[in-house]
PyMOL commands that place a pseudoatom at each C-alpha (Angstrom):
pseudoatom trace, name=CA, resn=UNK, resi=1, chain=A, elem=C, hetatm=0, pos=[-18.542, 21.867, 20.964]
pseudoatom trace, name=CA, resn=UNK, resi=2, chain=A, elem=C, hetatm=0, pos=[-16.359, 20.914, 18.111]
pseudoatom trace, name=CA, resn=UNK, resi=3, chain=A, elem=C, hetatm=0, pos=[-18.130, 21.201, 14.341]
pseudoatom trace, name=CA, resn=UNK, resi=4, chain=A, elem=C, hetatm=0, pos=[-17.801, 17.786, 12.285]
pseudoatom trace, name=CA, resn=UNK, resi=5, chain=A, elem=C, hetatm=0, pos=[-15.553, 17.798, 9.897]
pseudoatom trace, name=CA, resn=UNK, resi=6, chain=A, elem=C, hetatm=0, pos=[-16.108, 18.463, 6.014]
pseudoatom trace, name=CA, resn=UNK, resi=7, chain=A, elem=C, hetatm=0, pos=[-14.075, 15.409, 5.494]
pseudoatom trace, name=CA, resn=UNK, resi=8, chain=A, elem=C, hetatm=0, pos=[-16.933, 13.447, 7.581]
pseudoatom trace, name=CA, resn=UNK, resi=9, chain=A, elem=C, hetatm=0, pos=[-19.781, 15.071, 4.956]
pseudoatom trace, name=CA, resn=UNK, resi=10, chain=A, elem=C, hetatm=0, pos=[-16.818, 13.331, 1.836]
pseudoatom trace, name=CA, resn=UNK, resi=11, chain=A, elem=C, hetatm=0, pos=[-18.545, 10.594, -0.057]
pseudoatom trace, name=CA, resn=UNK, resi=12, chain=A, elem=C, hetatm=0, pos=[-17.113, 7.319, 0.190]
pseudoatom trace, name=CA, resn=UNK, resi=13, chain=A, elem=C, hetatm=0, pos=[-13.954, 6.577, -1.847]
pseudoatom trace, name=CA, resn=UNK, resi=14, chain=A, elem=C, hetatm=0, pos=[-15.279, 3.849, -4.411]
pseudoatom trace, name=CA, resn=UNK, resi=15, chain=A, elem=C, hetatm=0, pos=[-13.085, 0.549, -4.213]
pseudoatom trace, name=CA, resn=UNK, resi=16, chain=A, elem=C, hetatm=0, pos=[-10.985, 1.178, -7.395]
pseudoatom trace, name=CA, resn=UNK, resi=17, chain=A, elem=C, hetatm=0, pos=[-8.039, 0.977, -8.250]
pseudoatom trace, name=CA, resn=UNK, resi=18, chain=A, elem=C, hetatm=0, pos=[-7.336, 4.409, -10.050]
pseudoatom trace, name=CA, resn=UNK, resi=19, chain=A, elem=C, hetatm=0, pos=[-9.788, 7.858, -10.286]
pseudoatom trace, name=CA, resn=UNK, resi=20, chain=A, elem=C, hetatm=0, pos=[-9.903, 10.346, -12.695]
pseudoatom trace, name=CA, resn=UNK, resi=21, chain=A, elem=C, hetatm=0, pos=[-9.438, 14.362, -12.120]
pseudoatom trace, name=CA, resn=UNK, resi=22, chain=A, elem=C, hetatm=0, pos=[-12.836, 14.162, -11.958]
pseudoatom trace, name=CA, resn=UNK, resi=23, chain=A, elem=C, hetatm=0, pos=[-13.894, 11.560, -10.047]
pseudoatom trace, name=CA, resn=UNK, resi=24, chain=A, elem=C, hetatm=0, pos=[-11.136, 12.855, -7.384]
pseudoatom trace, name=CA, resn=UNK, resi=25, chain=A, elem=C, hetatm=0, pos=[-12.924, 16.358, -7.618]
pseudoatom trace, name=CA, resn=UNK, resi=26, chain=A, elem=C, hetatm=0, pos=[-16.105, 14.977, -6.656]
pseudoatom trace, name=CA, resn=UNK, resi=27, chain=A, elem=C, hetatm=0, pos=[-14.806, 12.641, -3.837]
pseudoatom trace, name=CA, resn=UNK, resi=28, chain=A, elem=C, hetatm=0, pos=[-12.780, 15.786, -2.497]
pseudoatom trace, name=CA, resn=UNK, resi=29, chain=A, elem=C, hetatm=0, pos=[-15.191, 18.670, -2.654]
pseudoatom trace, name=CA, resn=UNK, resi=30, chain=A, elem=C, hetatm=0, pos=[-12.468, 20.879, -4.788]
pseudoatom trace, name=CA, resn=UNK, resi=31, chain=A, elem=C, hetatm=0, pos=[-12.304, 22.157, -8.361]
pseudoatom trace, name=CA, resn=UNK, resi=32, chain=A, elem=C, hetatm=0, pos=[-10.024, 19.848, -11.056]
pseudoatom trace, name=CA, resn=UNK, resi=33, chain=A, elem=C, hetatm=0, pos=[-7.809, 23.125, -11.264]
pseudoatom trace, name=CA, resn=UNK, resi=34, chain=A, elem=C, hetatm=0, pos=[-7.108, 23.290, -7.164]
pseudoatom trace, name=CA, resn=UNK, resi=35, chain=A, elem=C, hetatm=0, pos=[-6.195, 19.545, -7.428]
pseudoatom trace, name=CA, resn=UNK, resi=36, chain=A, elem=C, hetatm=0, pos=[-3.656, 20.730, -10.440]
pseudoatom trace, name=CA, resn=UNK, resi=37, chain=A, elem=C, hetatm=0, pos=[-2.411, 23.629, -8.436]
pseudoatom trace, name=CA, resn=UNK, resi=38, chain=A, elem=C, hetatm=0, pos=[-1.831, 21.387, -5.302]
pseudoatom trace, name=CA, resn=UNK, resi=39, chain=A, elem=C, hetatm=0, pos=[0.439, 18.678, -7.412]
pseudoatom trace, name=CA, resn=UNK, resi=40, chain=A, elem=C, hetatm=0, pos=[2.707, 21.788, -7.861]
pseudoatom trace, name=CA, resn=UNK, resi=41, chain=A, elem=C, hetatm=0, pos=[3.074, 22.805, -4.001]
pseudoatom trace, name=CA, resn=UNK, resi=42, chain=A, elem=C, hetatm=0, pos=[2.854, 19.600, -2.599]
pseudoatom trace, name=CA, resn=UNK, resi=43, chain=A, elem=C, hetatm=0, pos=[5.513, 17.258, -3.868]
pseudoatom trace, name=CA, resn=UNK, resi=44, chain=A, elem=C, hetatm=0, pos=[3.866, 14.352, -1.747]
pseudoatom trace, name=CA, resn=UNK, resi=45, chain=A, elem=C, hetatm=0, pos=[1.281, 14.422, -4.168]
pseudoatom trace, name=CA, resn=UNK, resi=46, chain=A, elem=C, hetatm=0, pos=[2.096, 13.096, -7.597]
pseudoatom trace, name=CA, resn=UNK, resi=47, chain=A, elem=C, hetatm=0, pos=[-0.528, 11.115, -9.723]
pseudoatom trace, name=CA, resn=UNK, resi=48, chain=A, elem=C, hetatm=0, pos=[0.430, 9.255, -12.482]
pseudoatom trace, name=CA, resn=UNK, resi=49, chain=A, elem=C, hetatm=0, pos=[0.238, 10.378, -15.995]
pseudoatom trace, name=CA, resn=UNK, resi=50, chain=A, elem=C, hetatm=0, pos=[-0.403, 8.505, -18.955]
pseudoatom trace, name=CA, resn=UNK, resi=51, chain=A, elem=C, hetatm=0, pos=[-1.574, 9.237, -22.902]
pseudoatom trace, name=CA, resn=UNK, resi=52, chain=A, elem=C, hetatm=0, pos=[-2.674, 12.369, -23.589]
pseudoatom trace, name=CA, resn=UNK, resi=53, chain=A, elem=C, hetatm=0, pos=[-1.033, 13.886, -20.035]
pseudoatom trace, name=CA, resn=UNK, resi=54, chain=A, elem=C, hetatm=0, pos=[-4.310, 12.203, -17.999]
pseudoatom trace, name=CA, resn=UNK, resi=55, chain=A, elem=C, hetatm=0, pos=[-3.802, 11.987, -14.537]
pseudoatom trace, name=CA, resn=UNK, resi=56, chain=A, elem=C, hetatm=0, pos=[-4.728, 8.432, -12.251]
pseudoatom trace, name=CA, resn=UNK, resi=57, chain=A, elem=C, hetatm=0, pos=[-4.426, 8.990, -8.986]
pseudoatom trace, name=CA, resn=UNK, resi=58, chain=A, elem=C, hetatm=0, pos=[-4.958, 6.269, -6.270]
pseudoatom trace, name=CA, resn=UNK, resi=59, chain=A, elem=C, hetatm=0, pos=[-6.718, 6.213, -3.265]
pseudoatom trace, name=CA, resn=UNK, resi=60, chain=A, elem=C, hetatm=0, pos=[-3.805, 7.282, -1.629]
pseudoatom trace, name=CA, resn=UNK, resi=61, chain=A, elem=C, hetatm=0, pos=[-3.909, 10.366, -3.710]
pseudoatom trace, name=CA, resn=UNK, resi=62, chain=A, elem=C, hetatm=0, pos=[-7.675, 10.519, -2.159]
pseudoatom trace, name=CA, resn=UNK, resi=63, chain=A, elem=C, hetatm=0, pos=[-6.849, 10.221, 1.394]
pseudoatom trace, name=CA, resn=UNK, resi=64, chain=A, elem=C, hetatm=0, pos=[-4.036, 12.812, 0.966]
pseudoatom trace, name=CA, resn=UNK, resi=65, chain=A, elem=C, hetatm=0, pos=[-5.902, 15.800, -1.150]
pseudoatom trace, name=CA, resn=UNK, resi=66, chain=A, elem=C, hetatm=0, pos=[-8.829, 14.878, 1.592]
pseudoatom trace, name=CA, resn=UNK, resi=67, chain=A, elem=C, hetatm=0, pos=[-5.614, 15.748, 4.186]
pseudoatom trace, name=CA, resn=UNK, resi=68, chain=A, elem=C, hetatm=0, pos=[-4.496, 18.212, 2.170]
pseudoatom trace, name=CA, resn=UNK, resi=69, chain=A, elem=C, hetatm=0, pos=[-7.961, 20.005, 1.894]
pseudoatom trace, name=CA, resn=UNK, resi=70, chain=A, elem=C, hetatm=0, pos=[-8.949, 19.589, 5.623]
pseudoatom trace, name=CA, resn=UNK, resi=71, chain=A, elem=C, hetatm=0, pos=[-5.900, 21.564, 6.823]
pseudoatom trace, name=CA, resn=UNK, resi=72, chain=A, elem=C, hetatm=0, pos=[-6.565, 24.640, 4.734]
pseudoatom trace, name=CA, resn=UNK, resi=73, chain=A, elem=C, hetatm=0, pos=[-10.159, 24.591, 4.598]
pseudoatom trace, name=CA, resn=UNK, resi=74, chain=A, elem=C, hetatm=0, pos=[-11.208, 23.117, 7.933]
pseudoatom trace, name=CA, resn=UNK, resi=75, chain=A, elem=C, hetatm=0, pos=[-8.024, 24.042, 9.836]
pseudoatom trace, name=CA, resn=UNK, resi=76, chain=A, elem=C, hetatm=0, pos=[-6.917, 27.236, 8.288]
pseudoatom trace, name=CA, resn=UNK, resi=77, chain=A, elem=C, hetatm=0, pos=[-3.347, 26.576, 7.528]
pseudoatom trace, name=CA, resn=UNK, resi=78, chain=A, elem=C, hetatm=0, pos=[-1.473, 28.760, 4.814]
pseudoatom trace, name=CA, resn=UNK, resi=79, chain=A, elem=C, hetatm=0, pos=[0.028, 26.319, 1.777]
pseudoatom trace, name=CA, resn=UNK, resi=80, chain=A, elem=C, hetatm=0, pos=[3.466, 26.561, 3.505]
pseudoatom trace, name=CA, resn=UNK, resi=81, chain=A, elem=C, hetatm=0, pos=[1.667, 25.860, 6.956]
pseudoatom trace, name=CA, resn=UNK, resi=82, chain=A, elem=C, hetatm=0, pos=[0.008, 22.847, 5.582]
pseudoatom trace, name=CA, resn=UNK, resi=83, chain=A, elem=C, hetatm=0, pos=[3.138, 21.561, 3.863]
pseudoatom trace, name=CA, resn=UNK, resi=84, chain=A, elem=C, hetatm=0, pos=[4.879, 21.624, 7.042]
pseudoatom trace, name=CA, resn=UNK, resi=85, chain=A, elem=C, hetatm=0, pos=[2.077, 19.838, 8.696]
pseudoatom trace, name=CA, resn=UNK, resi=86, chain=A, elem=C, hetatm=0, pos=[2.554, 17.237, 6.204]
pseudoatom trace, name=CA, resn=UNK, resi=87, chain=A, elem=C, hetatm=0, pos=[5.973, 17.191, 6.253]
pseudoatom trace, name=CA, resn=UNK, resi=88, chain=A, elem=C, hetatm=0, pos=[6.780, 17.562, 9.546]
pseudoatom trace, name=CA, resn=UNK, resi=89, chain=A, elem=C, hetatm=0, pos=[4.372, 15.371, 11.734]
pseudoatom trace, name=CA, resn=UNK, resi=90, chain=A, elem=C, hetatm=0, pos=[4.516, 12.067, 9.374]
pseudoatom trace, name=CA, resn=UNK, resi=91, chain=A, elem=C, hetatm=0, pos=[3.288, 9.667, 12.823]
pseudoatom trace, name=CA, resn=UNK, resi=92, chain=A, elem=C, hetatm=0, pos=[0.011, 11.901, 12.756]
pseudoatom trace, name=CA, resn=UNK, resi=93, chain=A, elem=C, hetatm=0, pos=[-0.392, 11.732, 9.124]
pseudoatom trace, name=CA, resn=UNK, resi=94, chain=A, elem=C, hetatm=0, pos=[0.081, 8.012, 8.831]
pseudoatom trace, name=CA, resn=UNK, resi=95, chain=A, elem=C, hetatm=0, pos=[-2.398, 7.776, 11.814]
pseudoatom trace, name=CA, resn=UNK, resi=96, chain=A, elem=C, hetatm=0, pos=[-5.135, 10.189, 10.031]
pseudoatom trace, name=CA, resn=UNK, resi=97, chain=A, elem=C, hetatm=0, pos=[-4.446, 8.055, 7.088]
pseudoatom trace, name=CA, resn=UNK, resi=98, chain=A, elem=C, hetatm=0, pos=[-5.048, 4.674, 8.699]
pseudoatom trace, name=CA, resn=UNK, resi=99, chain=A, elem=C, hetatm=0, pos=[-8.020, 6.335, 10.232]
pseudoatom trace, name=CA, resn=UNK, resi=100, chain=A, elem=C, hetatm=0, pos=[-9.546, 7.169, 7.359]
pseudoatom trace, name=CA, resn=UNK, resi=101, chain=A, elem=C, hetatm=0, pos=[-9.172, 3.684, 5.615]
pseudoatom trace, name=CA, resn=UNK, resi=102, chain=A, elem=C, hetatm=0, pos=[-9.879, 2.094, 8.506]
pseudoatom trace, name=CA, resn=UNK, resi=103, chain=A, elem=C, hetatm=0, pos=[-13.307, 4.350, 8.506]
pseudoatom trace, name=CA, resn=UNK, resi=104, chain=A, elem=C, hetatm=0, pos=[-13.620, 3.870, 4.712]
pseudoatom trace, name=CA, resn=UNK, resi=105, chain=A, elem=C, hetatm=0, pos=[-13.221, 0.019, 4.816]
pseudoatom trace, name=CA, resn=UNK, resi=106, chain=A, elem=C, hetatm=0, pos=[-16.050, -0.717, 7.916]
pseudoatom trace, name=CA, resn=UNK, resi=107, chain=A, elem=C, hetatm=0, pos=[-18.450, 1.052, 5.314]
pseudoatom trace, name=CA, resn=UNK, resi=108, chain=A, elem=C, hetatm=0, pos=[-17.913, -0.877, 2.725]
pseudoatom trace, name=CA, resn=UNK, resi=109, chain=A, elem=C, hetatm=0, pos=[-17.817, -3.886, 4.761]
pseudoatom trace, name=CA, resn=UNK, resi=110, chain=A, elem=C, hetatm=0, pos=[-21.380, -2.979, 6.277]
pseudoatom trace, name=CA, resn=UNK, resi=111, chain=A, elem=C, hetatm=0, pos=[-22.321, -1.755, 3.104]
pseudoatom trace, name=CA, resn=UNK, resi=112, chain=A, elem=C, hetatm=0, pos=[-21.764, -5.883, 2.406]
pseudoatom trace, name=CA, resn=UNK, resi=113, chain=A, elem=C, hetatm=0, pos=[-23.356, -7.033, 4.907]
pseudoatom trace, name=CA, resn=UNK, resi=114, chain=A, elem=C, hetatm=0, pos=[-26.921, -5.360, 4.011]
pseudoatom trace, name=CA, resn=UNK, resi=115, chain=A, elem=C, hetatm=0, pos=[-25.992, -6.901, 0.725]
pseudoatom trace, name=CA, resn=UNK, resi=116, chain=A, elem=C, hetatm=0, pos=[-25.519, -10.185, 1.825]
pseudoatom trace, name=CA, resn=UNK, resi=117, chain=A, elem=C, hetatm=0, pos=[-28.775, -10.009, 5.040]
pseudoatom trace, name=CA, resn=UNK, resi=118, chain=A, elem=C, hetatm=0, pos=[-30.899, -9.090, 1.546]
for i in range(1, 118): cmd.bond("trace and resi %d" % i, "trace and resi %d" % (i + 1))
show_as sticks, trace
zoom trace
């Protein structure tokens, strides 16, 4: 029998528009300095920079450290083996990612809904 995922034990990613290094450490489950390191060996990952050299990333930026994270904590892949996961199989990453929105918006929308029944 399979083990859940860490990525199933993530918090939610908040609906916003941009997170901080520090918000994204908390939503990942890594330390601000692993996110840093990954920016350098994964060129797919890229956050924008503004005054000051502060880094916004976007939920995309989320989905993709969660991705990122999964296959080399969860799935044991070397840096290089997890670059060519997501380099190489883009169908499958497009899928996890639509997965995981698609997961991440039928929580909020619940989470709605027991607004709204209240």
């Amino acid at each position: 029998m399979l083990e859940p995922s860490q990525n199933d034990q993530l918090p939610p990613i908040p609906g916003k528009r941009y997170f901080g290094i520090g918000e994204v450490s908390e939503l990942c489950g890594v330390k601000p300095h692993v996110l840093r390191y990954w920016e350098q060996e994964f060129p797919e990952l890229a956050p924008a920079k503004r005054t000051g050299n502060r880094r916004y990333y976007q939920r995309q930026d989320v989905i993709l450290i969660r991705q990122i994270r999964s296959l080399l904590y969860d799935q044991g892949f070397t840096i290089s083996g997890a670059r060519q996961q997501l380099g190489g199989e883009t169908g499958r990453q497009d899928a996890d990612r639509t997965t995981q929105l698609v997961r991440q918006m039928r929580q909020e929308l619940e989470e709605v809904l027991a607004i709204l029944k209240a």
